[in-house]
C-alpha angles and dihedrals in degrees: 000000000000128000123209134183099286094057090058089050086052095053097041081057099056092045102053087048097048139072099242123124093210138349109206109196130182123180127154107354087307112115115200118184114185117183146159105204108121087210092048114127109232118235126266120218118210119188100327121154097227127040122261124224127245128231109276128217128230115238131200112276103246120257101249128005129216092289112181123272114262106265092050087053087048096057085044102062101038090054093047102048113127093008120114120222122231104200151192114291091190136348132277152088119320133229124182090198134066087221132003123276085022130120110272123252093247133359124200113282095031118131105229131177133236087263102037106116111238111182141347123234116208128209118177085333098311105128116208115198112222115216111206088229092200129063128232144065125341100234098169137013100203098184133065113234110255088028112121118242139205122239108273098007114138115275103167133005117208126192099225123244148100105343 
C-alpha cells in the first residue's frame, strides 16, 4: 500500500475533528504522529527516505464556516422538510456500489429499511458500510459516487415511512 499526499490530508482531517490525543500511523516505511499534547517531543527523522510529519497542532475551530448564500439555504430547506439525512459517519470518499460496475446499493425512489445498507465510505482502504438508520423512501442522493465527503455531511435524504 502507498500512501501519497491526499491520504495525509485525510488522516490530519479526521484528527483535528475527532477526540483523539494522538494517532500514531506507519505504512510502508512512512511514520505519521499526530498529537495534541502541547509537552509532546517532535519527532526526529534520521536518514529516512520519506519525510516524517510533525506533530501537528490543533488549532480552534473557526467561528463560522462558508455557509451557503441565502437563497441557496433557502432552497435547501424548503427541499429537505420532512426528509431525514443519512450522513456521513467518517470521512472519506463515497461509493454507492459495493464494487465497481456493480448496482448501487439505493437509487432514488427505493424503499429501504433502518438497517439496509446504502452506501460504503472508504479511508486508506478501510471500507466502512453506512446503514440508512431510518426507514423510508430515498427522496435525494446529495453526493456523486467516487467524491469525497465530511463527517456528518448529508448523504441521503429519505422521506420516512413504511420500509
Amino acid at each position: 500500500m502507498t500512501v501519497d499526499n491526499k491520504d495525509i490530508e485525510a488522516f490530519i482531517r479526521l484528527f483535528e475533528r475527532s477526540d483523539w490525543n494522538e494517532l500514531r500511523l506507519e505504512v510502508d516505511g512512512l511514520k505519521m504522529v499526530l498529537s495534541n499534547d502541547p509537552k509532546a517531543k517532535p519527532i526526529v527523522q534520521t536518514a529516512a527516505e520519506k519525510p516524517a510529519a510533525l506533530p501537528a497542532k490543533k488549532q480552534p475551530a473557526p467561528a463560522a464556516t462558508a455557509a451557503p448564500n441565502k437563497q441557496e439555504a433557502a432552497a435547501l430547506a424548503e427541499n429537505t422538510n420532512g426528509l431525514v439525512a443519512i450522513r456521513a459517519p467518517n470521512l472519506g470518499t463515497f461509493y454507492r456500489a459495493p464494487n465497481p460496475g456493480e448496482a448501487p446499493y439505493v437509487e432514488v425512489g427505493q424503499e429501504i429499511g433502518a438497517d439496509s445498507e446504502v452506501c460504503l465510505i472508504e479511508v486508506m482502504k478501510l471500507f466502512t458500510p453506512v446503514q440508512a438508520g431510518v426507514s423510508g423512501r430515498i427522496a435525494r442522493i446529495c453526493v456523486e459516487d467516487g467524491n469525497m465527503v465530511e463527517h456528518d455531511e448529508p448523504l441521503f435524504y429519505v422521506e420516512p415511512g413504511a420500509g
